[in-house]
N, CA, C and O atoms as CSV, one atom per row, in Angstrom:
chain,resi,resn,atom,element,x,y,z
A,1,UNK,N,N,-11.423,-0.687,36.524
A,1,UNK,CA,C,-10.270,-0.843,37.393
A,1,UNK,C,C,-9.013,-0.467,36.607
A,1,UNK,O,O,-8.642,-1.244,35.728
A,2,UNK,N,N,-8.059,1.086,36.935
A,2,UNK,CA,C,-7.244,1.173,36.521
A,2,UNK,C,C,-5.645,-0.264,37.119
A,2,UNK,O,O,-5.237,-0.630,38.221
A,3,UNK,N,N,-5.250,-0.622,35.651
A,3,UNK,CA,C,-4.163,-1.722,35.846
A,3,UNK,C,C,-2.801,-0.834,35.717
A,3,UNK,O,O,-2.747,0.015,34.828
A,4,UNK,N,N,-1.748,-1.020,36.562
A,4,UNK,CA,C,-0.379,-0.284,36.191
A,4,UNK,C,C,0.235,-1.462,35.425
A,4,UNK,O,O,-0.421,-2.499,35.325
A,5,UNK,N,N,1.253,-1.381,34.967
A,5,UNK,CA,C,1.891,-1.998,34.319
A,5,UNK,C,C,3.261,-2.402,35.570
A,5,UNK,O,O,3.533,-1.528,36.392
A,6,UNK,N,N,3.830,-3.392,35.595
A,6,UNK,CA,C,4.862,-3.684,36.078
A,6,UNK,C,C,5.835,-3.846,35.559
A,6,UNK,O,O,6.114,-4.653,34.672
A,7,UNK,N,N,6.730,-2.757,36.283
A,7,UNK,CA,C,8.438,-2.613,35.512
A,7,UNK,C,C,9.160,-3.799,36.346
A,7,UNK,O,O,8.947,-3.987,37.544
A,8,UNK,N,N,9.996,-4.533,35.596
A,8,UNK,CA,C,10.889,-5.034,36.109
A,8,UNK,C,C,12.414,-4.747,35.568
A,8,UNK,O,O,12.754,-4.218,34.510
A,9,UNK,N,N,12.906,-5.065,36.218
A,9,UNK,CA,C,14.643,-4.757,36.118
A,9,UNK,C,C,14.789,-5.048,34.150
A,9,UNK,O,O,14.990,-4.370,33.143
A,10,UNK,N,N,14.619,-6.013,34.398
A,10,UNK,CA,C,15.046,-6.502,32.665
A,10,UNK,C,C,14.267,-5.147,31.581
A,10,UNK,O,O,14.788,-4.727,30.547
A,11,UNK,N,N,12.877,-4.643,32.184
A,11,UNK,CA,C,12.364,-4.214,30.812
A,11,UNK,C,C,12.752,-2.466,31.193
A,11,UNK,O,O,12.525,-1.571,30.380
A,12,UNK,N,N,13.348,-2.225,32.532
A,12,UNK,CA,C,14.122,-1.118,32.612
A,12,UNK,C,C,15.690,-0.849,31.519
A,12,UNK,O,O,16.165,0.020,30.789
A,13,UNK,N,N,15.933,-1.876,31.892
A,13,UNK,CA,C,17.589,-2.259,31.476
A,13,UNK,C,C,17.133,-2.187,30.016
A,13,UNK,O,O,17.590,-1.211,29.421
A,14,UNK,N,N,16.225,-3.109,29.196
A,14,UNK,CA,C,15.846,-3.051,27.783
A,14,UNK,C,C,15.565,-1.434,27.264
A,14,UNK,O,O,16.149,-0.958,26.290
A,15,UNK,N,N,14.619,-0.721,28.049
A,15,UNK,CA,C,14.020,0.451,27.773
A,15,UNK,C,C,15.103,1.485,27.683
A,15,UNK,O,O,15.137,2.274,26.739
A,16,UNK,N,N,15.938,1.493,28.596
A,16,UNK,CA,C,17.400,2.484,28.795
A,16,UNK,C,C,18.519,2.004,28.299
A,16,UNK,O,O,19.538,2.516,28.762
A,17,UNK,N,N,18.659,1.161,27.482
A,17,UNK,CA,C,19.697,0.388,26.725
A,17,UNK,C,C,20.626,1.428,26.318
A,17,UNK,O,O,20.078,2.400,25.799
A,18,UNK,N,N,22.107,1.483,26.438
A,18,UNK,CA,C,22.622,2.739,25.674
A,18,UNK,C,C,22.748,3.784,26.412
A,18,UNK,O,O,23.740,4.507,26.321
A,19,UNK,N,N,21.901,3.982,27.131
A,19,UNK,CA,C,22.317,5.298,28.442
A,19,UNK,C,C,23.134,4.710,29.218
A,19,UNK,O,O,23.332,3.523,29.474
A,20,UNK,N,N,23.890,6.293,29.796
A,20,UNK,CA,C,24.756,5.899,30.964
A,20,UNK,C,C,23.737,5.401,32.022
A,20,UNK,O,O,22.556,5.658,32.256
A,21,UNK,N,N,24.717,4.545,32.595
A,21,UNK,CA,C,24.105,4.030,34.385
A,21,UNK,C,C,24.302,5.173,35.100
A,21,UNK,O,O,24.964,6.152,34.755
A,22,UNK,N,N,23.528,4.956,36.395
A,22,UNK,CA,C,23.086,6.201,37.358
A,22,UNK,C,C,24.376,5.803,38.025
A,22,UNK,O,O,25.129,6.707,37.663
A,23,UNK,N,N,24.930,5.163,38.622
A,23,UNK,CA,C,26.116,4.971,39.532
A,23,UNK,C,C,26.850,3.876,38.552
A,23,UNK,O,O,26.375,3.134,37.692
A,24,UNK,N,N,28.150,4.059,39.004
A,24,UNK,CA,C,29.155,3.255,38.577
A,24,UNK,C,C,30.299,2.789,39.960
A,24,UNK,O,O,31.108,3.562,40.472
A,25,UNK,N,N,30.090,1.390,40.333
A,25,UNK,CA,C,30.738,1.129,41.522
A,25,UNK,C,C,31.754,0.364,41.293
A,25,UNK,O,O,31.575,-0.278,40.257
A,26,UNK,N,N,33.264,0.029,42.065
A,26,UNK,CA,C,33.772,-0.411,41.650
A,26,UNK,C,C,34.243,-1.242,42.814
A,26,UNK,O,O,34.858,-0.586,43.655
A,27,UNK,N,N,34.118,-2.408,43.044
A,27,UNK,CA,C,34.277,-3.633,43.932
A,27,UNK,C,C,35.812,-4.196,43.532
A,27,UNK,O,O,36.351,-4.640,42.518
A,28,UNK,N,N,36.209,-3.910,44.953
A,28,UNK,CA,C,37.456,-4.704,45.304
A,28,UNK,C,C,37.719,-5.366,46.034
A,28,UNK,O,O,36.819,-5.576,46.849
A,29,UNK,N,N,38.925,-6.056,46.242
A,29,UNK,CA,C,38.787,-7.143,46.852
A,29,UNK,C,C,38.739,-6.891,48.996
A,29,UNK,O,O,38.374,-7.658,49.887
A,30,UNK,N,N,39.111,-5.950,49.017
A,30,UNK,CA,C,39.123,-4.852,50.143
A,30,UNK,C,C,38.296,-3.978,50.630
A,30,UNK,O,O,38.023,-3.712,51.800
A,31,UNK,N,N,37.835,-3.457,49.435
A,31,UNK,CA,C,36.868,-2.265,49.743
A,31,UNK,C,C,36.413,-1.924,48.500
A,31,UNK,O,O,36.572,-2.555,47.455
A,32,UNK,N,N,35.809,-0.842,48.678
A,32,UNK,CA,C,34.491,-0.399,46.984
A,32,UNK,C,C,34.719,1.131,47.121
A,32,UNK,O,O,35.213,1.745,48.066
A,33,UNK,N,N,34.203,1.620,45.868
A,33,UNK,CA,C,34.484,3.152,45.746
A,33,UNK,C,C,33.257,3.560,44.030
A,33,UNK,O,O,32.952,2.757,43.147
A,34,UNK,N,N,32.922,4.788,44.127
A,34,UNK,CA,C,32.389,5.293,43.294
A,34,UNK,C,C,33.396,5.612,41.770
A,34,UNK,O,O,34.544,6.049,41.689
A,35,UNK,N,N,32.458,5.207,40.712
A,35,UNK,CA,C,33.406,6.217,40.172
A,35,UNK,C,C,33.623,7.587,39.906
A,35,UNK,O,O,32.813,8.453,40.234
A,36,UNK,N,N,34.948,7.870,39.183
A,36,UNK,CA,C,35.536,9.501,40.169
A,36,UNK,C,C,35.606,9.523,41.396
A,36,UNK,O,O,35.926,10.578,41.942
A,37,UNK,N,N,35.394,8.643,41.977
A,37,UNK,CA,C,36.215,8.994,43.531
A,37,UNK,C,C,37.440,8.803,43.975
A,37,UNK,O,O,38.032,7.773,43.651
A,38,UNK,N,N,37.937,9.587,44.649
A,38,UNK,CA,C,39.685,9.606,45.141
A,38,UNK,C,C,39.845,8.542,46.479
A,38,UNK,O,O,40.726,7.694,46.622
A,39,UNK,N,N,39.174,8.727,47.034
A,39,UNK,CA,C,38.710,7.600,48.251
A,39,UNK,C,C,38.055,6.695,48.145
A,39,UNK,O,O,37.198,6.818,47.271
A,40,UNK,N,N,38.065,5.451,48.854
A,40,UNK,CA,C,37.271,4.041,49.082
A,40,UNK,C,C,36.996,4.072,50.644
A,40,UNK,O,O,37.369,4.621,51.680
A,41,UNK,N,N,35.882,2.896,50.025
A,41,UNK,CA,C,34.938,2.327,51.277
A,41,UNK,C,C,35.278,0.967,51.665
A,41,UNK,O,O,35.550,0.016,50.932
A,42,UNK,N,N,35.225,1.018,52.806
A,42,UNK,CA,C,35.719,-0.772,53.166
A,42,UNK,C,C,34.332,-1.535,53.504
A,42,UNK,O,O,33.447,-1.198,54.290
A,43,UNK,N,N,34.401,-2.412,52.854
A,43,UNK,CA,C,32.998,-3.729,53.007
A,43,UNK,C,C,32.221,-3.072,53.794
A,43,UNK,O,O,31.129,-2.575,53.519
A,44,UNK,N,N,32.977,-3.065,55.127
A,44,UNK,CA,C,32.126,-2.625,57.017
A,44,UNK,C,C,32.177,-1.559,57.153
A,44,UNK,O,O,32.426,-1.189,58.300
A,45,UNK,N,N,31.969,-0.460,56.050
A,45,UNK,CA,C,31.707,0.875,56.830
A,45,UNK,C,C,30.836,1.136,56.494
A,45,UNK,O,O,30.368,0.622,55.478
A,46,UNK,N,N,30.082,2.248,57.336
A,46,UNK,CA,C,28.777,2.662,57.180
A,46,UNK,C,C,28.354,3.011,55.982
A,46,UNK,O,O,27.135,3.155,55.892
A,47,UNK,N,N,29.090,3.222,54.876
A,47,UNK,CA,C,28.489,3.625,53.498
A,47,UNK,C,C,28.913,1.924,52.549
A,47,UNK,O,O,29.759,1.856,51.657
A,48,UNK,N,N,28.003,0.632,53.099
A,48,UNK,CA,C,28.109,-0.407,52.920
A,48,UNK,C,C,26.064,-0.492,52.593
A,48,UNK,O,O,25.357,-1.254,51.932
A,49,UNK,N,N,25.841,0.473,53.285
A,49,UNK,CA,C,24.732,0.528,52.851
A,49,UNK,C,C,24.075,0.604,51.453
A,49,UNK,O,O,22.949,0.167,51.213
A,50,UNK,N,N,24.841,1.167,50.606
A,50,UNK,CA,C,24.815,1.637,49.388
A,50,UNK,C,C,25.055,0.011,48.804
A,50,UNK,O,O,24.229,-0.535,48.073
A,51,UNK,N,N,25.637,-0.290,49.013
A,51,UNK,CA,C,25.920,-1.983,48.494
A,51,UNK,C,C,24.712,-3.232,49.438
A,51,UNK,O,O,24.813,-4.446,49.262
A,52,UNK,N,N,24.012,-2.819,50.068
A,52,UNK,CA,C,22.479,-3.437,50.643
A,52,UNK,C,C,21.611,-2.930,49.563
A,52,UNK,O,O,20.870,-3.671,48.918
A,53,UNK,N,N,21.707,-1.718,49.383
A,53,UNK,CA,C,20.290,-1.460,48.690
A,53,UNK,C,C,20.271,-1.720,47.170
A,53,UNK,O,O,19.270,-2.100,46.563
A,54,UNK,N,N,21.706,-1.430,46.508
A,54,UNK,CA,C,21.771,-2.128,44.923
A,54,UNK,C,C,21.361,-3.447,44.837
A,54,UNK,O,O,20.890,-3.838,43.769
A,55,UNK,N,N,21.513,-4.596,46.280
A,55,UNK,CA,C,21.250,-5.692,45.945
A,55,UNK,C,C,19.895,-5.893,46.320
A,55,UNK,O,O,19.167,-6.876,46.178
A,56,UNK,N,N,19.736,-5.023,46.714
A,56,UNK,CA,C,18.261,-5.059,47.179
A,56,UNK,C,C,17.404,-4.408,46.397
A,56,UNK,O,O,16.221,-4.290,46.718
A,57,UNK,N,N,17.994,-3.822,45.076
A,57,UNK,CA,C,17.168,-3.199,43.535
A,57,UNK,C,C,16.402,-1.982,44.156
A,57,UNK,O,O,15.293,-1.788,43.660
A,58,UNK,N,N,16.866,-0.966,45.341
A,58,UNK,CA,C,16.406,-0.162,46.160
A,58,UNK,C,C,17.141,1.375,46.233
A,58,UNK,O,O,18.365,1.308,46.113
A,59,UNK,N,N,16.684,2.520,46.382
A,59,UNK,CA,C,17.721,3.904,46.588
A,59,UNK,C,C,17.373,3.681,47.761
A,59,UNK,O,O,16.283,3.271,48.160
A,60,UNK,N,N,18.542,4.016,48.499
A,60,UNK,CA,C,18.975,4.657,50.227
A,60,UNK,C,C,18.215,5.933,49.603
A,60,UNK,O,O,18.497,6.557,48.580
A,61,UNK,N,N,16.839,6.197,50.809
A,61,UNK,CA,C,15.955,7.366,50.855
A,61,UNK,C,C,16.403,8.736,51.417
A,61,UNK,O,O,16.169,9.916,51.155
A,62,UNK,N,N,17.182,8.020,52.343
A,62,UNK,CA,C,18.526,9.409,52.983
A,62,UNK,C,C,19.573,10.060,52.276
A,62,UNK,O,O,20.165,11.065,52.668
A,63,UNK,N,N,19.799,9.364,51.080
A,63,UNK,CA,C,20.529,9.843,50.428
A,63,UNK,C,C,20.164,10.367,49.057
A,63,UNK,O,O,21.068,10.804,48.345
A,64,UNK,N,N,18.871,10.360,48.616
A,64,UNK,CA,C,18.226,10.935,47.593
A,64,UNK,C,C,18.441,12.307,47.272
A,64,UNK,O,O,18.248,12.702,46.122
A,65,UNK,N,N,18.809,13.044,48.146
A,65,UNK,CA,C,19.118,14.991,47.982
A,65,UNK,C,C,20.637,14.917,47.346
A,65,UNK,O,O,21.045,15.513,46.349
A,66,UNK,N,N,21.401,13.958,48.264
A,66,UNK,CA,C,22.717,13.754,47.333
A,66,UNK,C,C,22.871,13.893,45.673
A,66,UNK,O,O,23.280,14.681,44.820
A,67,UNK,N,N,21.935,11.887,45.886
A,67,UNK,CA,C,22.126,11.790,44.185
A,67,UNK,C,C,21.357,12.678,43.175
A,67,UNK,O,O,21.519,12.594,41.957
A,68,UNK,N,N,20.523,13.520,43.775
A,68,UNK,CA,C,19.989,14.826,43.014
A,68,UNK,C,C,21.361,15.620,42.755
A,68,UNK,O,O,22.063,15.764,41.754
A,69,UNK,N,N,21.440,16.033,43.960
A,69,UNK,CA,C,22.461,17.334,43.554
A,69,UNK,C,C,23.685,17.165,42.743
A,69,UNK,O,O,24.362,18.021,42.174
A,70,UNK,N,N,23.877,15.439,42.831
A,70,UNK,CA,C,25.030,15.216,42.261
A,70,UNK,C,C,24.386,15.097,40.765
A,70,UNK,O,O,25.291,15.087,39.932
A,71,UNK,N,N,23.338,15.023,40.293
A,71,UNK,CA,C,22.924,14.803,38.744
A,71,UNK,C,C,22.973,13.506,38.498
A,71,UNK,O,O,23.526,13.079,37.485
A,72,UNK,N,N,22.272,12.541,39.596
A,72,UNK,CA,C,22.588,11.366,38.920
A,72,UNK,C,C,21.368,11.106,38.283
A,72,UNK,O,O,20.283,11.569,38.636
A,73,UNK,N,N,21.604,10.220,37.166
A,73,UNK,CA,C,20.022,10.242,36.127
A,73,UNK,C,C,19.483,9.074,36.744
A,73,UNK,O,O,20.185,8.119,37.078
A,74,UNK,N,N,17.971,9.149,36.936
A,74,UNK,CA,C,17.053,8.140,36.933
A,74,UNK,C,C,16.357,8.132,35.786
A,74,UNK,O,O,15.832,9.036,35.137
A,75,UNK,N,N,16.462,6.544,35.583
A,75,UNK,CA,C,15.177,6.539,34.572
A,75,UNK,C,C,14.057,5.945,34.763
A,75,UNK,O,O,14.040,4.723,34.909
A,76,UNK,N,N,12.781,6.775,34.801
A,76,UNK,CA,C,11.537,6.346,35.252
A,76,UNK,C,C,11.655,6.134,36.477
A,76,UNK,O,O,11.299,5.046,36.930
A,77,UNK,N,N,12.158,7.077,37.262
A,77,UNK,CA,C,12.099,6.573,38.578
A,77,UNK,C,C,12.896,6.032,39.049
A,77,UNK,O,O,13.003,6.127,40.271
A,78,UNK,N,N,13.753,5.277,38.358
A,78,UNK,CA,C,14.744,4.248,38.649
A,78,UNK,C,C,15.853,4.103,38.565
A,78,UNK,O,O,16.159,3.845,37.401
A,79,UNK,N,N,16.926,4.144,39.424
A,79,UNK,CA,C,18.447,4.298,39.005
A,79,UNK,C,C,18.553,2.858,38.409
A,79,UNK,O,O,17.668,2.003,38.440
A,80,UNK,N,N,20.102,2.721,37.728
A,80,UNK,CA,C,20.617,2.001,37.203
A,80,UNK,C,C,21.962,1.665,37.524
A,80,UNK,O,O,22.859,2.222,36.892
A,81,UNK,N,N,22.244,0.816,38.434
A,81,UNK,CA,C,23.744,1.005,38.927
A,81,UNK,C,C,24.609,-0.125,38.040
A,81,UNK,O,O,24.261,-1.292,37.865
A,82,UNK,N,N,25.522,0.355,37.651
A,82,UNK,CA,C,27.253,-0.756,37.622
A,82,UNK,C,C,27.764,-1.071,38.032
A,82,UNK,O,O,28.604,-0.234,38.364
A,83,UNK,N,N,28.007,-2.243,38.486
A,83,UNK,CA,C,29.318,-2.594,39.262
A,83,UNK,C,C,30.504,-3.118,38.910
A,83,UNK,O,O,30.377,-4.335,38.768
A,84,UNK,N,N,31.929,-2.637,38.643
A,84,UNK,CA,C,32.820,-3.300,37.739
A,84,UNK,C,C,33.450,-3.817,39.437
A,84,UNK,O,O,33.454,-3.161,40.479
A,85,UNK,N,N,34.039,-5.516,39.118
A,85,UNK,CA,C,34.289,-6.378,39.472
A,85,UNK,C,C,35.498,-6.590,39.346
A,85,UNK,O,O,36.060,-6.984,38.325
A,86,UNK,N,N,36.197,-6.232,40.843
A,86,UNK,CA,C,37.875,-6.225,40.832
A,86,UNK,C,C,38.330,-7.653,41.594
A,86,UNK,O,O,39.472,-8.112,41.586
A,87,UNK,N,N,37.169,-8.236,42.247
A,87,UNK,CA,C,37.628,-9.068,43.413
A,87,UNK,C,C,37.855,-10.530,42.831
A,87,UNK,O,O,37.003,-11.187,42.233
A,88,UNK,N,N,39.083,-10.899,43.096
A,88,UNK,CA,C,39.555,-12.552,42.508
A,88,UNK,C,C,39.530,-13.118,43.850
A,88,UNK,O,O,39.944,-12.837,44.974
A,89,UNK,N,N,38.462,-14.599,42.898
A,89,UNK,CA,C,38.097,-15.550,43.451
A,89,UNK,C,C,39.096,-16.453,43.386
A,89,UNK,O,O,39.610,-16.449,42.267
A,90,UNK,N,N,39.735,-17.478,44.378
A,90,UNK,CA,C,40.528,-18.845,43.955
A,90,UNK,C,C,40.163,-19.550,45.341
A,90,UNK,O,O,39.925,-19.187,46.493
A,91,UNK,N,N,40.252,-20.877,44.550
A,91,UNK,CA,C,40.198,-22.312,45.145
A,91,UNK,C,C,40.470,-22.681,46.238
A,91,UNK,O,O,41.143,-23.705,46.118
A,92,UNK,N,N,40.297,-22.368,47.499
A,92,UNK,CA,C,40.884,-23.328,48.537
A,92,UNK,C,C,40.707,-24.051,48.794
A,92,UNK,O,O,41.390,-24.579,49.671
């Protein structure tokens, strides 16, 4: 009985240590945007999807010809996204 081995997030992240991430997102308190992008996305627009499937450790399958053409690197199969964190939290 051939056994695969199971990747998980951590021994991806360990294995690619040091490489760039496949996406770099940048969360605001309003809306989100790629980096290098001149434009943003607001929470509720249709490219909110992209922020379902990172949390969901998943590529949008419709958009796979994109992140080709755009050169985004997978490793092993697997993107690696960033998210830098603009949105302040306070107390009410």
């Amino acid at each position: 009985m051939l056994t695969l081995p199971v990747r998980t997030s951590e021994h991806i992240l360990q294995k690619f240590n040091g490489r760039a991430p496949s996406l770099i997102l940048h969360l605001h308190p309003t809306h989100f945007r790629f980096d290098q992008q001149d434009g943003s996305f607001g929470y509720n627009s249709p490219m909110k999807v992209i922020l379902e499937h990172v949390k969901a450790q998943t590529v949008p399958h419709d958009m796979l010809d994109e992140l080709f053409q755009a050169n985004v690197p997978f490793y092993d199969g697997t993107d690696v996204p960033c998210s830098k964190h603009f949105r302040h939290y306070t107390n009410a």
